[in-house]
Biopython code that builds the backbone (N, CA, C, O; Angstrom):
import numpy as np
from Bio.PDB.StructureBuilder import StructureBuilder

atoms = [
    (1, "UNK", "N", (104.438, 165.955, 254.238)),
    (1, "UNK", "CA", (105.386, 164.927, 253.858)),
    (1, "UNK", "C", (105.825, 165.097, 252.401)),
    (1, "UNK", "O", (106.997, 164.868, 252.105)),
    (2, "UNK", "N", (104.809, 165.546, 251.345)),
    (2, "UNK", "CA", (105.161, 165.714, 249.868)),
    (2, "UNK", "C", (105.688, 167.049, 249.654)),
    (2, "UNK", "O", (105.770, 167.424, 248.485)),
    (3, "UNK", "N", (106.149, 168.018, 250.805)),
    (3, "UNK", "CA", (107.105, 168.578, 251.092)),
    (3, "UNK", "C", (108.135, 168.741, 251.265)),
    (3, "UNK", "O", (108.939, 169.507, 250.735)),
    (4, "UNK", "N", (108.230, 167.944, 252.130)),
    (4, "UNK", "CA", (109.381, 167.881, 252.588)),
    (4, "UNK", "C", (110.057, 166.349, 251.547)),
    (4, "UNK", "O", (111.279, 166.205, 251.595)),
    (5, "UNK", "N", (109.492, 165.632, 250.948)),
    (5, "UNK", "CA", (110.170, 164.927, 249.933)),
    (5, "UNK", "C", (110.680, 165.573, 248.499)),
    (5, "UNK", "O", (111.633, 165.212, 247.809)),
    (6, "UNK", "N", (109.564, 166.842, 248.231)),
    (6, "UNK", "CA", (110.077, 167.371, 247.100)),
    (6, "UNK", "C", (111.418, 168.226, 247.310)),
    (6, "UNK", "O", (112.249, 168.253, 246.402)),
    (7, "UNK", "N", (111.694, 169.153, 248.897)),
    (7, "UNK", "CA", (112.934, 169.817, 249.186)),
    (7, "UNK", "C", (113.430, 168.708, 249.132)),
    (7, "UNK", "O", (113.044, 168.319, 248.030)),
    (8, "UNK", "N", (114.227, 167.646, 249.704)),
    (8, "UNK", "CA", (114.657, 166.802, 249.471)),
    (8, "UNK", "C", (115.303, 166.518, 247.905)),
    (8, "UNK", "O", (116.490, 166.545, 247.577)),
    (9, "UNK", "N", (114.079, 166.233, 247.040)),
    (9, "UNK", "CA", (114.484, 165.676, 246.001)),
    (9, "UNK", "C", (115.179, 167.489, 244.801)),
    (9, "UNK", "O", (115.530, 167.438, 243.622)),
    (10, "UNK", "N", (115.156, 168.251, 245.329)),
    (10, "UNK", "CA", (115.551, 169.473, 244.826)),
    (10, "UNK", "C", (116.730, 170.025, 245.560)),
    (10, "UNK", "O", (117.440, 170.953, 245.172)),
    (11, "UNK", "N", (116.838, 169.434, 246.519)),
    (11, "UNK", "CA", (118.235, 169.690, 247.316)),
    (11, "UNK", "C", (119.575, 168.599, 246.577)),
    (11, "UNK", "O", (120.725, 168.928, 246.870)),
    (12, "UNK", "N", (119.464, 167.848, 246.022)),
    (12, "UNK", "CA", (120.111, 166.625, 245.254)),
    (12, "UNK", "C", (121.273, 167.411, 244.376)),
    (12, "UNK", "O", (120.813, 168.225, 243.577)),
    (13, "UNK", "N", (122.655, 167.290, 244.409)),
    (13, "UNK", "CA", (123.101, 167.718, 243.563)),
    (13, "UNK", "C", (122.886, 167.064, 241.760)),
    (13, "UNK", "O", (122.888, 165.871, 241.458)),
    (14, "UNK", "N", (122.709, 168.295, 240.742)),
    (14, "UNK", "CA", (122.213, 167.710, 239.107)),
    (14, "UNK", "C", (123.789, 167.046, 239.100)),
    (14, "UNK", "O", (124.806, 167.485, 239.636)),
    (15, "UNK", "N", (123.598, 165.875, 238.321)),
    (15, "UNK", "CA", (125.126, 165.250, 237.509)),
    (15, "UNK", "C", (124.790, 165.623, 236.067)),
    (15, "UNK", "O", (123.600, 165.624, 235.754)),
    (16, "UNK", "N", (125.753, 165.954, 235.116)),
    (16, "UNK", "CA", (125.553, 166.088, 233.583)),
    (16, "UNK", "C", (125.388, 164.739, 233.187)),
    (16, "UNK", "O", (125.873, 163.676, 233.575)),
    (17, "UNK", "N", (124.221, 165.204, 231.928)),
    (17, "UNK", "CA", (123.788, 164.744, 231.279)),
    (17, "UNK", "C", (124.638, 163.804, 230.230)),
    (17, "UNK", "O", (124.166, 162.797, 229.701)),
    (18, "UNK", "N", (125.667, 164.187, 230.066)),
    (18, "UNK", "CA", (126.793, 164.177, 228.553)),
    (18, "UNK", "C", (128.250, 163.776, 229.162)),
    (18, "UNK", "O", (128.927, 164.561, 229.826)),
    (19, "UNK", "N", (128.588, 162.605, 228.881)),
    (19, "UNK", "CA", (129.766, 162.162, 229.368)),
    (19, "UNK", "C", (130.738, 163.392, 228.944)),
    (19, "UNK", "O", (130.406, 164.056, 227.962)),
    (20, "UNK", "N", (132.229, 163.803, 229.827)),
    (20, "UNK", "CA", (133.088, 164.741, 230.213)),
    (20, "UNK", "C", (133.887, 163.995, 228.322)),
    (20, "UNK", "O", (134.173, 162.893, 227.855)),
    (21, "UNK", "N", (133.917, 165.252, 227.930)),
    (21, "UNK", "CA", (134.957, 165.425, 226.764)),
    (21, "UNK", "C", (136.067, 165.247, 226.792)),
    (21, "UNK", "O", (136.655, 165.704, 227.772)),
    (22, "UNK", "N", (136.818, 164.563, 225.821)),
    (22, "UNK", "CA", (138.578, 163.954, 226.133)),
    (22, "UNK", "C", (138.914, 164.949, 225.540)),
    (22, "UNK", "O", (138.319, 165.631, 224.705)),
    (23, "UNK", "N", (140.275, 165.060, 226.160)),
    (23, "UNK", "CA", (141.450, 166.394, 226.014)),
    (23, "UNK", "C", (141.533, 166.146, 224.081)),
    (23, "UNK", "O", (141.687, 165.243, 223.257)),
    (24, "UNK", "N", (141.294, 167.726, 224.158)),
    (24, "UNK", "CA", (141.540, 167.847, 222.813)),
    (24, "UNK", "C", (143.112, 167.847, 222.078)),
    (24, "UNK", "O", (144.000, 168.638, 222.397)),
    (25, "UNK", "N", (143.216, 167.006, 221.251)),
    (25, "UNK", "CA", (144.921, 166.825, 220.884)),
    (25, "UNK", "C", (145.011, 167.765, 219.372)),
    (25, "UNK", "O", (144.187, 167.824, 218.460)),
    (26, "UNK", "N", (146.367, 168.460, 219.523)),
    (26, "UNK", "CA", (146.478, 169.241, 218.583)),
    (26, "UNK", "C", (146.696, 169.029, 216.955)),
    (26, "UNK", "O", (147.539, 168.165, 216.719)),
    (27, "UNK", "N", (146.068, 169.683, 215.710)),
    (27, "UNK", "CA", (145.500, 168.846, 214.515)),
    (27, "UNK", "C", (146.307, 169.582, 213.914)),
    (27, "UNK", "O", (146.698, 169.048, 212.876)),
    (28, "UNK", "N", (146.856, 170.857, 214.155)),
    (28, "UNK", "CA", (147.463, 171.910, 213.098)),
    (28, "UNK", "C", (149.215, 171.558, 212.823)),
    (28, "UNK", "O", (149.905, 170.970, 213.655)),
    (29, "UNK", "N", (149.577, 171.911, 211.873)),
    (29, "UNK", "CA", (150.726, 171.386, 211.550)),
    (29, "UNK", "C", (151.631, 172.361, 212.285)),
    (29, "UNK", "O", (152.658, 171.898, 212.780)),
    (30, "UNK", "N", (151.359, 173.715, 212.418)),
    (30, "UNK", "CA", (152.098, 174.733, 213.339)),
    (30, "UNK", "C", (152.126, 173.747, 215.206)),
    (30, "UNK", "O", (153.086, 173.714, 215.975)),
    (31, "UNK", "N", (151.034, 173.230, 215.370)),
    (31, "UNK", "CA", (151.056, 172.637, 216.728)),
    (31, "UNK", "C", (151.897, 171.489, 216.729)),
    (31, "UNK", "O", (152.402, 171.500, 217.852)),
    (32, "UNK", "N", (152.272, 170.646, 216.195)),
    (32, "UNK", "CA", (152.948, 169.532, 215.945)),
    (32, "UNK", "C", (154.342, 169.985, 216.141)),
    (32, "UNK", "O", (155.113, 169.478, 216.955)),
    (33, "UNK", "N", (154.661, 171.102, 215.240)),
    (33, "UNK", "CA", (156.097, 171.649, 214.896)),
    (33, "UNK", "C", (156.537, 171.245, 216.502)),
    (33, "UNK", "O", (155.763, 171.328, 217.457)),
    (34, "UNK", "N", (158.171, 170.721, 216.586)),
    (34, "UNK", "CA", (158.772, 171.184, 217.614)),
    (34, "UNK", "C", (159.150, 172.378, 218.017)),
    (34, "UNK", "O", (159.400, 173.296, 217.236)),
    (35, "UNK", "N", (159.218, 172.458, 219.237)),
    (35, "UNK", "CA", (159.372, 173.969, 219.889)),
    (35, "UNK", "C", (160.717, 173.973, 220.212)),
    (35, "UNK", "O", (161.312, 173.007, 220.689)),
    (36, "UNK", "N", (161.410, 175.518, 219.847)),
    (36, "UNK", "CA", (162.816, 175.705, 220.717)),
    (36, "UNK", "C", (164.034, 175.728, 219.455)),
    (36, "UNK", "O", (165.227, 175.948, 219.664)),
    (37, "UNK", "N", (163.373, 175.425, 218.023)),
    (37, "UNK", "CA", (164.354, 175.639, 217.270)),
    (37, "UNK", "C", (163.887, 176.907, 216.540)),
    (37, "UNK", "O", (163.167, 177.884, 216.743)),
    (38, "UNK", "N", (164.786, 176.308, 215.447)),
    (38, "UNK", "CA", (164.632, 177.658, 214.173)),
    (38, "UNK", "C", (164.897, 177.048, 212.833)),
    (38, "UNK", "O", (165.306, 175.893, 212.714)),
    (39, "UNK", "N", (164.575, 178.113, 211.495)),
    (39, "UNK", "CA", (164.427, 177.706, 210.152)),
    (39, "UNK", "C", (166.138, 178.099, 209.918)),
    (39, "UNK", "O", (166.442, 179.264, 210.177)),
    (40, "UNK", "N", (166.951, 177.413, 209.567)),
    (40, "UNK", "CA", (168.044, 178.097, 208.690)),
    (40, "UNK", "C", (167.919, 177.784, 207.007)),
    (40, "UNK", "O", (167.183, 177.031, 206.369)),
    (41, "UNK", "N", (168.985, 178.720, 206.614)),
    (41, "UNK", "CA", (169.067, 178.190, 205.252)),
    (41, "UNK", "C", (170.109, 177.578, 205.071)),
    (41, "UNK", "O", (171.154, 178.138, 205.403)),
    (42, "UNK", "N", (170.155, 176.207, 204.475)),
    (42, "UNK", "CA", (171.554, 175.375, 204.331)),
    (42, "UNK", "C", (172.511, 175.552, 202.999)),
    (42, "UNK", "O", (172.045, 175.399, 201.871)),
    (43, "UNK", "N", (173.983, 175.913, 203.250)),
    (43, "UNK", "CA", (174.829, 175.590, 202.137)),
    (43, "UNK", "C", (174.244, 174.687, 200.968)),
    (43, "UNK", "O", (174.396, 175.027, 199.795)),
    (44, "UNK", "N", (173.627, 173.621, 201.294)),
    (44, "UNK", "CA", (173.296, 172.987, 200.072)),
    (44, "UNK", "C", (171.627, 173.571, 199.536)),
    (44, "UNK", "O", (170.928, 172.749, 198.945)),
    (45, "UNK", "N", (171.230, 174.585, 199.710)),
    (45, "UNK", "CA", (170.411, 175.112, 199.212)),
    (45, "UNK", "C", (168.896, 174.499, 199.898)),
    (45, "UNK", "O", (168.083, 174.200, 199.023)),
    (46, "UNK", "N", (168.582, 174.352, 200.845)),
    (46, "UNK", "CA", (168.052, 173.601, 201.652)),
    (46, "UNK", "C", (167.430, 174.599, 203.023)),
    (46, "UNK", "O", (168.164, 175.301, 203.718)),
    (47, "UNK", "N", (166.051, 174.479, 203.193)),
    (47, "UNK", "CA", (165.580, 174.826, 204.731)),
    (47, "UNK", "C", (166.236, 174.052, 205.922)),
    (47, "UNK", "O", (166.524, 172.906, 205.577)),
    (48, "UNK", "N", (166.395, 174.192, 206.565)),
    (48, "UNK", "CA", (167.068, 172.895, 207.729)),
    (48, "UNK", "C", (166.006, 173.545, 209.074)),
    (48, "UNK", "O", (165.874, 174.744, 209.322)),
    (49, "UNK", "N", (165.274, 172.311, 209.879)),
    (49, "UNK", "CA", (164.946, 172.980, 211.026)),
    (49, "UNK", "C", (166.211, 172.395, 212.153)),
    (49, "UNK", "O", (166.768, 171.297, 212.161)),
    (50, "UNK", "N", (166.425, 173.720, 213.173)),
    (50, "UNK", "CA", (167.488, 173.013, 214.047)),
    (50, "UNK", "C", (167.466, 173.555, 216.028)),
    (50, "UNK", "O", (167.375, 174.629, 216.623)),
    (51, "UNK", "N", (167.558, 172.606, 216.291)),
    (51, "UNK", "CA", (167.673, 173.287, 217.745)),
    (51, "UNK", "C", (168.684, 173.857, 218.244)),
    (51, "UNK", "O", (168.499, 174.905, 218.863)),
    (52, "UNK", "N", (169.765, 173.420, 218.134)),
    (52, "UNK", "CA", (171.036, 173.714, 218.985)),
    (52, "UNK", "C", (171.389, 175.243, 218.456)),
    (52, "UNK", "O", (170.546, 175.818, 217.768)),
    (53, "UNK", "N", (172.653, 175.906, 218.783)),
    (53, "UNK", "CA", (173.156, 177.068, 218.577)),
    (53, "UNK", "C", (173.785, 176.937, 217.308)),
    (53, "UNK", "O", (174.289, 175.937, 216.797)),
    (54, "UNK", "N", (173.638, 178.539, 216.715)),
    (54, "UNK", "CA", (174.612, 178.219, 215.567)),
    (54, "UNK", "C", (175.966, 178.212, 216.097)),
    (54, "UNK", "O", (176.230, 178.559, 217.249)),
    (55, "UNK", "N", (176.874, 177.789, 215.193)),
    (55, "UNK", "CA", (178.641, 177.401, 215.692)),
    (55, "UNK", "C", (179.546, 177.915, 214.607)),
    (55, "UNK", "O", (179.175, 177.530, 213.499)),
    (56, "UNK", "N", (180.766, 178.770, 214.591)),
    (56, "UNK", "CA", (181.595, 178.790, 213.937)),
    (56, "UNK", "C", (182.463, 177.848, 214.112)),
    (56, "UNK", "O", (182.795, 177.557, 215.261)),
    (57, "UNK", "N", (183.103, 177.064, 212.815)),
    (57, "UNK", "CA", (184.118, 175.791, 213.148)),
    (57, "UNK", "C", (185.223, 175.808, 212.045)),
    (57, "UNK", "O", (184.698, 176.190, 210.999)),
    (58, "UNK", "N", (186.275, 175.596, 211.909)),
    (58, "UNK", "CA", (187.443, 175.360, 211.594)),
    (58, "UNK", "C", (187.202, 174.470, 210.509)),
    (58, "UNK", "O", (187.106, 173.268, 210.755)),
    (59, "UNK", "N", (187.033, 175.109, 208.744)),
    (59, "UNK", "CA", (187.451, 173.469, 207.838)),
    (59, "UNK", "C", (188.178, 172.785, 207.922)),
    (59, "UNK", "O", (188.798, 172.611, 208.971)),
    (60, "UNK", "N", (188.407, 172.060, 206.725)),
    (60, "UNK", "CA", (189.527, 171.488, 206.589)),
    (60, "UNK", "C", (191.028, 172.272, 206.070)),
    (60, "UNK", "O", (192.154, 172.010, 206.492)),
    (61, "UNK", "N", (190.692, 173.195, 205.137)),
    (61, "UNK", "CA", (190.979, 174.251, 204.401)),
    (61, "UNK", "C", (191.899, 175.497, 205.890)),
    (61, "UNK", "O", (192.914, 176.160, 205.675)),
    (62, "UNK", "N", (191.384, 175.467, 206.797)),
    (62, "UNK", "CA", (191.940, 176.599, 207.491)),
    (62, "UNK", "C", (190.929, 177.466, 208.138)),
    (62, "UNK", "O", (190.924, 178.116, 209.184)),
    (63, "UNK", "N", (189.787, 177.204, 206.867)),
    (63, "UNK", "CA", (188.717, 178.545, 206.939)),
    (63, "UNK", "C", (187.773, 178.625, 207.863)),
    (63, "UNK", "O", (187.499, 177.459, 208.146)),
    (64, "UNK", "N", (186.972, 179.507, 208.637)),
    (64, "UNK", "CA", (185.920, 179.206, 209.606)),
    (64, "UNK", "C", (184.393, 178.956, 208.832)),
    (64, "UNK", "O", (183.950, 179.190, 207.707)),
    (65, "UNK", "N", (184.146, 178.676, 209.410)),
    (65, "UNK", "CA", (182.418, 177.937, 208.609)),
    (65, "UNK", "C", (181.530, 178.137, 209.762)),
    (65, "UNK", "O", (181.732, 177.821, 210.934)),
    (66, "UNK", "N", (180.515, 178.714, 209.234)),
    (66, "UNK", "CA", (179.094, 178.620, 210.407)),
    (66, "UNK", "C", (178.118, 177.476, 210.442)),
    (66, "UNK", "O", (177.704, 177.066, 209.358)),
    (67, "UNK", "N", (177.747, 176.975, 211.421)),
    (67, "UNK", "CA", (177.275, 175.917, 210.917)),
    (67, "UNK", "C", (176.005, 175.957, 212.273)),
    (67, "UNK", "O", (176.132, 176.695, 213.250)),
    (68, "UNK", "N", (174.700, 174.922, 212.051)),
    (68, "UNK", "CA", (173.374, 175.197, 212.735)),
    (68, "UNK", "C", (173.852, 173.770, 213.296)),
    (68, "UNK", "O", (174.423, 173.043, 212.483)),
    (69, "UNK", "N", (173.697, 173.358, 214.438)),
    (69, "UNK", "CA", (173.740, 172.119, 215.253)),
    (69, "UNK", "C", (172.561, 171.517, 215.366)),
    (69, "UNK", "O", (171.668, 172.297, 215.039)),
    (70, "UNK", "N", (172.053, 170.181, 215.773)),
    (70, "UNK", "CA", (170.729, 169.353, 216.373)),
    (70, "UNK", "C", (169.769, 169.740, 215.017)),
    (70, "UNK", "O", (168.775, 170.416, 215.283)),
    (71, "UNK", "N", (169.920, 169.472, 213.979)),
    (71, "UNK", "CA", (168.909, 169.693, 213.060)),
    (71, "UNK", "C", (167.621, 168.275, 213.278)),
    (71, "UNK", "O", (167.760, 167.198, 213.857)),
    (72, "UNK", "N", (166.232, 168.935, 212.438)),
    (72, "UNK", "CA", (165.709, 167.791, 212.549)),
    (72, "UNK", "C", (165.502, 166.526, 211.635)),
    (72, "UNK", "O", (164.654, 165.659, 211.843)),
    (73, "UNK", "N", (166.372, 166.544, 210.626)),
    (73, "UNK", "CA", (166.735, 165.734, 209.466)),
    (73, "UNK", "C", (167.689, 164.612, 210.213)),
    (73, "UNK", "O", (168.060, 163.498, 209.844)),
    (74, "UNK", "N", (167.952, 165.436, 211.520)),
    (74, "UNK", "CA", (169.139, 164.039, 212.224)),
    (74, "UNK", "C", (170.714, 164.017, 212.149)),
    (74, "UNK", "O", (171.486, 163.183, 212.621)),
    (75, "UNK", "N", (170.999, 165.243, 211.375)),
    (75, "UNK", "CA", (172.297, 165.947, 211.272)),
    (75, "UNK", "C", (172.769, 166.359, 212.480)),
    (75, "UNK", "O", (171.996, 166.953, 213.232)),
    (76, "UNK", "N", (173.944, 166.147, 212.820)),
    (76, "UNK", "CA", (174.135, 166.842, 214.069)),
    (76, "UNK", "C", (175.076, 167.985, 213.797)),
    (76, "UNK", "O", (175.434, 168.605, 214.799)),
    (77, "UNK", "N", (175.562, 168.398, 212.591)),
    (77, "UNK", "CA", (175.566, 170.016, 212.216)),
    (77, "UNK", "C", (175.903, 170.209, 210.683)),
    (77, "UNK", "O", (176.781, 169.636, 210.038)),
    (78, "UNK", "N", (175.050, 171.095, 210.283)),
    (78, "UNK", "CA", (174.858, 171.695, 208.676)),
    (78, "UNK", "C", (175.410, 172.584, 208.438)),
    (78, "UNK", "O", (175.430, 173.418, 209.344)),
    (79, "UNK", "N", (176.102, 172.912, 207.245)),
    (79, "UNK", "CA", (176.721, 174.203, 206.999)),
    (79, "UNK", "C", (175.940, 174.838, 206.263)),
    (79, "UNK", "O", (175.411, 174.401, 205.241)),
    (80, "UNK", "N", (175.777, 176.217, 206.862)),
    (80, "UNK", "CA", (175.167, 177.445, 206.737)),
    (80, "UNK", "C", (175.672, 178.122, 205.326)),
    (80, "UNK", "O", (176.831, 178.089, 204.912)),
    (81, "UNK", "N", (174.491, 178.777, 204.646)),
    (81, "UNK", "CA", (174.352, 179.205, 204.062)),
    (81, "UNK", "C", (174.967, 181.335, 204.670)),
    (81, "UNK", "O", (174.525, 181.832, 205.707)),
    (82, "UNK", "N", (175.821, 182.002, 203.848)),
    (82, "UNK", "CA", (175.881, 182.972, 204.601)),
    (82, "UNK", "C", (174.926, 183.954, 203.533)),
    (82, "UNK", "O", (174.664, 185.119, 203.834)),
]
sb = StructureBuilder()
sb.init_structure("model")
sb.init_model(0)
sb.init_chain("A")
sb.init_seg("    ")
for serial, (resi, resn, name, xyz) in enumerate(atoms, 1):
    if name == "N":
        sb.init_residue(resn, " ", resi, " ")
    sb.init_atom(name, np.array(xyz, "f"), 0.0, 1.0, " ", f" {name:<3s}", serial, name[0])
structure = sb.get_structure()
C-alpha cells in the first residue's frame, strides 16, 4: 500500500515554485524610438525625426523645395536641408 501511495504521490505533476514573470517592457531609449521613420537634417539647422516620404514641392518663389513629411515634432512637412 506505501507503494503504491508513494507511485502515486510521484506520478503528480511538480507546479513552480515562483509565480510566472510579467512581460518584460522595453527600458532603452533605442526601444521606445518609433519605428518606420528616419533622421533628416532640417533647413533650419535642426535633426527632424519623420515618417512619411520625402516630397519635392513648389515655393512660393517658383522654386522646387524638398521637404520630409509626418515629422515627430508634429509638423506635417519640414524643409530639407540639401
Amino acid at each position: 500500500m506505501k507503494a503504491l501511495t508513494l507511485a502515486w504521490l510521484l506520478s503528480l505533476p511538480v507546479l513552480p515554485l515562483s509565480p510566472p514573470k510579467p512581460a518584460q517592457q522595453p527600458t532603452t531609449h533605442a526601444a521606445k524610438r518609433p519605428r518606420g521613420g528616419r533622421w533628416y537634417f532640417a533647413a533650419s539647422g535642426h535633426a527632424v525625426y519623420c515618417y512619411g516620404p520625402v516630397m519635392t514641392v513648389p515655393r512660393a518663389d517658383g522654386e522646387l523645395e524638398r521637404v520630409a513629411t509626418f515629422c515627430s515634432d508634429g509638423s506635417p512637412i519640414v524643409p530639407l536641408k540639401d
